[in-house]
FIKOLZA-1660 file (N, C-alpha, C; in steps of 0.1 Angstrom, whole numbers, plus 5000, padded with zeros to 4 digits):
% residues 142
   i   px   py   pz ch aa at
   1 5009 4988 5000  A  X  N
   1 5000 5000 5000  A  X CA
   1 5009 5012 5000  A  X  C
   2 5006 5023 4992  A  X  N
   2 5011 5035 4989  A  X CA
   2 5009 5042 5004  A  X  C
   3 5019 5054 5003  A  X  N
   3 5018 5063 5018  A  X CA
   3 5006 5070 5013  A  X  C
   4 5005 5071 5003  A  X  N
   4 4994 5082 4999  A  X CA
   4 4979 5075 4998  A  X  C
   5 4979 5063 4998  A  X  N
   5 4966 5052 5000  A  X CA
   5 4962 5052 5014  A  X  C
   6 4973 5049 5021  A  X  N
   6 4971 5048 5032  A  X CA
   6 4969 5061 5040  A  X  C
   7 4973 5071 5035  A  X  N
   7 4969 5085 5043  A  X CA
   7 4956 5088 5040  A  X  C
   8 4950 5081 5026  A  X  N
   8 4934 5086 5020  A  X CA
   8 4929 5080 5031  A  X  C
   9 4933 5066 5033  A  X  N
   9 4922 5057 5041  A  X CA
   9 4918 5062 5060  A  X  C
  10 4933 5062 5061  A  X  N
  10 4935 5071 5076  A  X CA
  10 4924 5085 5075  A  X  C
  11 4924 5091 5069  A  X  N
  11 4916 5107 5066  A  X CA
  11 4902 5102 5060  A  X  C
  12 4899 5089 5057  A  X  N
  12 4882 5088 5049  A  X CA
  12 4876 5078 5066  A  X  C
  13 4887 5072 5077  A  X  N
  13 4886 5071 5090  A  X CA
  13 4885 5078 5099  A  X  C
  14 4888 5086 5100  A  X  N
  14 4887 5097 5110  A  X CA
  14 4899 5096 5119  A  X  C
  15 4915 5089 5111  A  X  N
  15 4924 5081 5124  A  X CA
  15 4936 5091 5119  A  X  C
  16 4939 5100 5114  A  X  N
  16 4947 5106 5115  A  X CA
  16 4950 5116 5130  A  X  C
  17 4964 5116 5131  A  X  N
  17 4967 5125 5144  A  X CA
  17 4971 5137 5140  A  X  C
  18 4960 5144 5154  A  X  N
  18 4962 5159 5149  A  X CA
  18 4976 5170 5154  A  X  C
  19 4985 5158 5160  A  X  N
  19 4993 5164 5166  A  X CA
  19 5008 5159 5157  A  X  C
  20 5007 5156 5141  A  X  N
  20 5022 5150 5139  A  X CA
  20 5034 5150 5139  A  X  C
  21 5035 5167 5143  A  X  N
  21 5049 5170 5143  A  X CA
  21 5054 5173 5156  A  X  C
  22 5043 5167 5166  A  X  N
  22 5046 5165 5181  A  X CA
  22 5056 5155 5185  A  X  C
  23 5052 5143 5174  A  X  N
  23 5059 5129 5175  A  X CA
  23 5071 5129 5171  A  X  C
  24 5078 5127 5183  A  X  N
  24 5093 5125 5176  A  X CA
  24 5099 5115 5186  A  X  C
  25 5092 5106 5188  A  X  N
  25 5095 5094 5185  A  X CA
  25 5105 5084 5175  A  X  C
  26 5114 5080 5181  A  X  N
  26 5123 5078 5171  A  X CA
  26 5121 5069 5158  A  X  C
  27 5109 5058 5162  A  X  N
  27 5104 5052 5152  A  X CA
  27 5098 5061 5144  A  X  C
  28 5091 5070 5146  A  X  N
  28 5088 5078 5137  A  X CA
  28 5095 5094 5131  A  X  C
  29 5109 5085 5129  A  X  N
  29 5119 5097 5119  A  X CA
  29 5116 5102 5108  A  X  C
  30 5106 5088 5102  A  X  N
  30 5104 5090 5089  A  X CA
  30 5117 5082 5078  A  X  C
  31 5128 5073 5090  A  X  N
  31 5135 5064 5079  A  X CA
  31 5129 5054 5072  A  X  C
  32 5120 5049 5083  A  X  N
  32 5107 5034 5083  A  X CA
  32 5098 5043 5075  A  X  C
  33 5094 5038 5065  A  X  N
  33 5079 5043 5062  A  X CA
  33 5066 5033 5066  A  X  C
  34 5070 5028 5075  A  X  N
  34 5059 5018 5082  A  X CA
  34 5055 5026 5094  A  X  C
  35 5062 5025 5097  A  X  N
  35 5058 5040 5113  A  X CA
  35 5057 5057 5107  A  X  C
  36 5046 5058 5109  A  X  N
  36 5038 5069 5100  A  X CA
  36 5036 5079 5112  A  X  C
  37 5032 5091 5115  A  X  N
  37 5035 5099 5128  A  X CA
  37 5019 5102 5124  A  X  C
  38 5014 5100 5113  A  X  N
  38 5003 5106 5109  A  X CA
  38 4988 5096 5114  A  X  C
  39 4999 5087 5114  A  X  N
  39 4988 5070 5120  A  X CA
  39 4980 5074 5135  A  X  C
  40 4973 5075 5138  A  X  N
  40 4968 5076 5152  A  X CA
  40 4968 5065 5158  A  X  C
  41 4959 5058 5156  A  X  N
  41 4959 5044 5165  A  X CA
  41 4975 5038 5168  A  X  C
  42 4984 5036 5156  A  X  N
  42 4997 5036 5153  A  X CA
  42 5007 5040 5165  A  X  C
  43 5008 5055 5164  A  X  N
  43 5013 5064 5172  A  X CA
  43 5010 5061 5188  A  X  C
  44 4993 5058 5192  A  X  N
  44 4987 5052 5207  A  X CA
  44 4995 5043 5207  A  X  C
  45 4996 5032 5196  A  X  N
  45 5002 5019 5206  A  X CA
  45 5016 5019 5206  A  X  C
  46 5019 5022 5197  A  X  N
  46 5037 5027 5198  A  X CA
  46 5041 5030 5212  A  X  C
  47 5031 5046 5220  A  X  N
  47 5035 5051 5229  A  X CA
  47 5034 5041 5243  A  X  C
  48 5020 5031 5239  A  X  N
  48 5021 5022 5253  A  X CA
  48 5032 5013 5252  A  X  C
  49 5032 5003 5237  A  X  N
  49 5045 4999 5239  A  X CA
  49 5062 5002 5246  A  X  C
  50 5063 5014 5246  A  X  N
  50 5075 5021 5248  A  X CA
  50 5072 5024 5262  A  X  C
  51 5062 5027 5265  A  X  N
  51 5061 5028 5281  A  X CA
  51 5064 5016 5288  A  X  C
  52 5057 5004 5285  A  X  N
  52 5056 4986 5290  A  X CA
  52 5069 4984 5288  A  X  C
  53 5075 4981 5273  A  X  N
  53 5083 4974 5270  A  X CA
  53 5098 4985 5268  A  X  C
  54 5099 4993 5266  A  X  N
  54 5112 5004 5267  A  X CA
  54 5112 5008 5276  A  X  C
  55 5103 5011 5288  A  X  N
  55 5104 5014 5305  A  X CA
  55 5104 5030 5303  A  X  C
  56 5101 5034 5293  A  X  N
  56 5096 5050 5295  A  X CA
  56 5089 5052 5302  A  X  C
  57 5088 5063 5307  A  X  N
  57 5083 5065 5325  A  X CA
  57 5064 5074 5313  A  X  C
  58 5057 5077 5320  A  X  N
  58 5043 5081 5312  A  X CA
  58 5046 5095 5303  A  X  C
  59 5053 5103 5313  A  X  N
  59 5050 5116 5308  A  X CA
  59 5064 5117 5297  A  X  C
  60 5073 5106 5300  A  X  N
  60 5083 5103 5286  A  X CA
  60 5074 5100 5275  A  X  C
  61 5067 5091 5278  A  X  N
  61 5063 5089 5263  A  X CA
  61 5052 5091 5254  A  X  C
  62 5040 5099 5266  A  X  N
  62 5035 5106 5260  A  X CA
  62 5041 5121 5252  A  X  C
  63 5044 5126 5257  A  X  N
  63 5057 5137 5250  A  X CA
  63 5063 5132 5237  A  X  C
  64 5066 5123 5234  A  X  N
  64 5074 5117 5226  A  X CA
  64 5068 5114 5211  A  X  C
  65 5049 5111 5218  A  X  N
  65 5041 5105 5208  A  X CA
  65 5032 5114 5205  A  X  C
  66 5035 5129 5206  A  X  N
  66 5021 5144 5207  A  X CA
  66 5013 5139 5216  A  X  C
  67 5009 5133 5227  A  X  N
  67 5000 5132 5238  A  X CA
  67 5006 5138 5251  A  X  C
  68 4995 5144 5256  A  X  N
  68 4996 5148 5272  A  X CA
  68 5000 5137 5281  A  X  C
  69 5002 5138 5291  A  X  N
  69 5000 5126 5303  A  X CA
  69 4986 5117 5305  A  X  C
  70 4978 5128 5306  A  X  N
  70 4965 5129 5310  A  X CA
  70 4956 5120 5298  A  X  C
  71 4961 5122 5288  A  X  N
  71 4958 5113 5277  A  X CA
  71 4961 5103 5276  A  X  C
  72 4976 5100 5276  A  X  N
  72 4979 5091 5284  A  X CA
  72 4972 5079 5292  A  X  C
  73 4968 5087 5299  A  X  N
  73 4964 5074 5311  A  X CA
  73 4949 5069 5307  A  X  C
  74 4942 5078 5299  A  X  N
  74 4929 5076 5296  A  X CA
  74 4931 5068 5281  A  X  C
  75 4944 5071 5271  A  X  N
  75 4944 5056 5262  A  X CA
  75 4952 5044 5271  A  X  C
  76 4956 5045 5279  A  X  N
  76 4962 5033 5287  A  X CA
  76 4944 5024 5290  A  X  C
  77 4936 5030 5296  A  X  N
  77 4922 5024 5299  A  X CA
  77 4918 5019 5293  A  X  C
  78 4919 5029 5280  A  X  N
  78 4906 5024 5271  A  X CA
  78 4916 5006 5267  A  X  C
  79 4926 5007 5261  A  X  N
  79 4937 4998 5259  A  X CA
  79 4929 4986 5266  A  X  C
  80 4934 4989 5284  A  X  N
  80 4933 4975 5291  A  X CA
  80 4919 4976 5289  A  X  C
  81 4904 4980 5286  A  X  N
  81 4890 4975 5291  A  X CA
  81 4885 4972 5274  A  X  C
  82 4896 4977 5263  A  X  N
  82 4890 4970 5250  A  X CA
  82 4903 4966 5238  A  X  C
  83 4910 4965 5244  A  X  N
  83 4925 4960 5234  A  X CA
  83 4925 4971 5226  A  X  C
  84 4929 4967 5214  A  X  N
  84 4933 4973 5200  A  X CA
  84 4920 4984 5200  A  X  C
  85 4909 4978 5202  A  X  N
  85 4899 4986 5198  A  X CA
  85 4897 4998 5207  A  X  C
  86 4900 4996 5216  A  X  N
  86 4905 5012 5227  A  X CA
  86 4911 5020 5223  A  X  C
  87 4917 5020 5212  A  X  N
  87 4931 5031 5208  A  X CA
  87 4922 5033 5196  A  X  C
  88 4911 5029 5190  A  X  N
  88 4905 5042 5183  A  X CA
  88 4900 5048 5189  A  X  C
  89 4889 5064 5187  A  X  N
  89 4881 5068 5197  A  X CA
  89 4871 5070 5189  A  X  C
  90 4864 5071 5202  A  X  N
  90 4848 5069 5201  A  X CA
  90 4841 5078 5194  A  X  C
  91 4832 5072 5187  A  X  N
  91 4823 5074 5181  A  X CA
  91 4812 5091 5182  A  X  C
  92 4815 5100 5173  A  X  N
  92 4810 5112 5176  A  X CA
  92 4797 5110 5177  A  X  C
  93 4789 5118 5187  A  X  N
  93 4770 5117 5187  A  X CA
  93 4768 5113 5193  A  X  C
  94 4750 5108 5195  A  X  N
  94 4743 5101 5204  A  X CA
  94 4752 5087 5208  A  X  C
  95 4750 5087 5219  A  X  N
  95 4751 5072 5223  A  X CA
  95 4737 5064 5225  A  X  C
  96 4740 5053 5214  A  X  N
  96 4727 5046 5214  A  X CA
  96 4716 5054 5211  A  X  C
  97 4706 5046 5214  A  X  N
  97 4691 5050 5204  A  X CA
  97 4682 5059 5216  A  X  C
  98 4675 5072 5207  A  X  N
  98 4673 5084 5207  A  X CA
  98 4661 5079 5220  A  X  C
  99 4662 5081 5228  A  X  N
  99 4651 5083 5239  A  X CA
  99 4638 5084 5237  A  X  C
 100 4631 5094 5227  A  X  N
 100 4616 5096 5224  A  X CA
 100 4617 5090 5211  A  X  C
 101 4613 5074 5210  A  X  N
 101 4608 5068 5198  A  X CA
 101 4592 5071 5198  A  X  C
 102 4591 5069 5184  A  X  N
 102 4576 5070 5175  A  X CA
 102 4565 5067 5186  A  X  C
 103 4569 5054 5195  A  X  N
 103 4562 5049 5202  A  X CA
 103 4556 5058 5216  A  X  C
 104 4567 5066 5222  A  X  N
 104 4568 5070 5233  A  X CA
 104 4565 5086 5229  A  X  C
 105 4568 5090 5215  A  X  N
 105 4559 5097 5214  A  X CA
 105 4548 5103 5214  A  X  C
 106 4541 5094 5205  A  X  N
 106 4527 5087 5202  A  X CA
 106 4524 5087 5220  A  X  C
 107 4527 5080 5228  A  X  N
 107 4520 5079 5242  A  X CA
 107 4519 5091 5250  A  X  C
 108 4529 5100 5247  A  X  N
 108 4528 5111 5250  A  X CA
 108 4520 5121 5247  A  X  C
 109 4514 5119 5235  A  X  N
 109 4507 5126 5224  A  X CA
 109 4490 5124 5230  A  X  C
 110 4493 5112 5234  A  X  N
 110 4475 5106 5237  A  X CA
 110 4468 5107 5249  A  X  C
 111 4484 5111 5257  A  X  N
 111 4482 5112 5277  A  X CA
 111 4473 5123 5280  A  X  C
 112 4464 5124 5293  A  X  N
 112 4460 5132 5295  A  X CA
 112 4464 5147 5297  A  X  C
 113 4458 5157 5291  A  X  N
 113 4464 5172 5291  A  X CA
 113 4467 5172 5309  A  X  C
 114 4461 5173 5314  A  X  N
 114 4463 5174 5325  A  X CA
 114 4475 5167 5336  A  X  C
 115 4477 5158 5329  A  X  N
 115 4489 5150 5336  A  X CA
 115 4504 5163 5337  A  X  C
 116 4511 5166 5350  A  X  N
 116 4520 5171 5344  A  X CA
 116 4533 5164 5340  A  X  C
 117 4546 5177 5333  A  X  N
 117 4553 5166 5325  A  X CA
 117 4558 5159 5337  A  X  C
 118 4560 5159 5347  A  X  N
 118 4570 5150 5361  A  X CA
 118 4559 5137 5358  A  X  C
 119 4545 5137 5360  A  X  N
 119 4539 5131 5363  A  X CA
 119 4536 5119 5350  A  X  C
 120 4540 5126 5338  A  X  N
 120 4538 5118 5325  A  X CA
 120 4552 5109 5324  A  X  C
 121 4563 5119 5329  A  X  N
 121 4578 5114 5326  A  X CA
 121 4577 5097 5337  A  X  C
 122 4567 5095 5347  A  X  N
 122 4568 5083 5358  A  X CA
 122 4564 5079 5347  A  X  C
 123 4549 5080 5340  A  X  N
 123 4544 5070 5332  A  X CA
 123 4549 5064 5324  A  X  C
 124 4552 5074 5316  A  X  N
 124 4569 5067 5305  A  X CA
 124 4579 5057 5309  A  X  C
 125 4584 5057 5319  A  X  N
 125 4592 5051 5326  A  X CA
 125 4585 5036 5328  A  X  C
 126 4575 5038 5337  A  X  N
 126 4567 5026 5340  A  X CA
 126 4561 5019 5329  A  X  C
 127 4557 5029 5317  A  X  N
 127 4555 5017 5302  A  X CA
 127 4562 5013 5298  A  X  C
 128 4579 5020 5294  A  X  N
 128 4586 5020 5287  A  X CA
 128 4601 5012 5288  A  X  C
 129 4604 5021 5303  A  X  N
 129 4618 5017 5307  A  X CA
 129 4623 5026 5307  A  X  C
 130 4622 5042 5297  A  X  N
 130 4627 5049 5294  A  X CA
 130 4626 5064 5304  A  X  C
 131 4643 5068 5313  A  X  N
 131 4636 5078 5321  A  X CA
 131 4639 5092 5312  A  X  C
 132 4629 5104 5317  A  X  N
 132 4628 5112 5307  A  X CA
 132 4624 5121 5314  A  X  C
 133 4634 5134 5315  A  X  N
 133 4632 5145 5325  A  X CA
 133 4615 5152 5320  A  X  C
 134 4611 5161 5332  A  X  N
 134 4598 5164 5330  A  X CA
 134 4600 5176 5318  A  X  C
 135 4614 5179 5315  A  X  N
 135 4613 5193 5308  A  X CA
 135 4611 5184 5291  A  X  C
 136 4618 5172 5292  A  X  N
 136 4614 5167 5277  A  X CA
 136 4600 5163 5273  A  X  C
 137 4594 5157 5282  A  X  N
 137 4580 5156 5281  A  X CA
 137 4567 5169 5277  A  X  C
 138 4577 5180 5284  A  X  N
 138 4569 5191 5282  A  X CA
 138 4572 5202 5265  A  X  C
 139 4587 5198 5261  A  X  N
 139 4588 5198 5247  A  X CA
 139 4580 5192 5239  A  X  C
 140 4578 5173 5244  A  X  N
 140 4576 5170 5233  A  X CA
 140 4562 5171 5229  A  X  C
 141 4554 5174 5241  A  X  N
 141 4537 5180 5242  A  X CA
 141 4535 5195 5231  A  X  C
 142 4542 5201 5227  A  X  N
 142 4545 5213 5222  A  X CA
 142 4541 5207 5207  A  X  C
% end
């Protein structure tokens, strides 16, 4: 694969790092064209490797790799609670599915006017599963 393939694909991912001339990293001199400074995920594991296995102390090797400390320790986590897949990052937007479905709409739509939203937001809960502050209920009455 071309550097220039692999930089489309890194950039049509969202995995490029926005920090590459932070990395100076020796693997990433730019003799290797396998160690890319531009790689994100790449550059994450490099820096835990070098921490574990080259005994760089944290704040060595974040420095080394354009990361803070503090970043650091939070790709160290993600690392140990999802391997490889920890060192991409997460997903921009909702997490998971949108709170007021068609359904819970609709129930809301049909509840008594008089109910208020605190008192509709219990009902929802108790049909649904779904908790739902009284200020959304009173939106979605609107």
């Amino acid at each position: 694969m071309t550097t220039t393939t692999r930089l489309r694909l890194l950039e049509d991912a969202g995995l490029l790092h926005s920090r590459p001339r932070a990395v100076t990293a020796p693997l990433f001199d730019g003799r290797e064209p396998f160690f890319l400074a531009l790689d994100k995920v790449q550059v994450k594991y490099e820096m835990l490797r070098a921490h574990v296995l080259d005994g760089l102390s944290a704040t060595v090797a974040a420095e080394r790799h354009g990361y803070s400390r503090a970043a650091f320790y939070l790709i160290t986590a993600a690392f140990d609670d999802a391997g490889m897949r920890g060192l991409l990052d997460e997903p921009r937007g909702r997490r998971g599915p949108h709170k007021l479905t068609p359904e819970v709409l609709a129930f809301v739509a049909s509840a008594d006017p008089a109910l208020s939203g605190a008192q509709l937001a219990t009902e929802v809960e108790a049909r649904f599963g779904v908790t739902l502050h009284r200020r959304t209920i009173e939106r979605a009455r609107r």
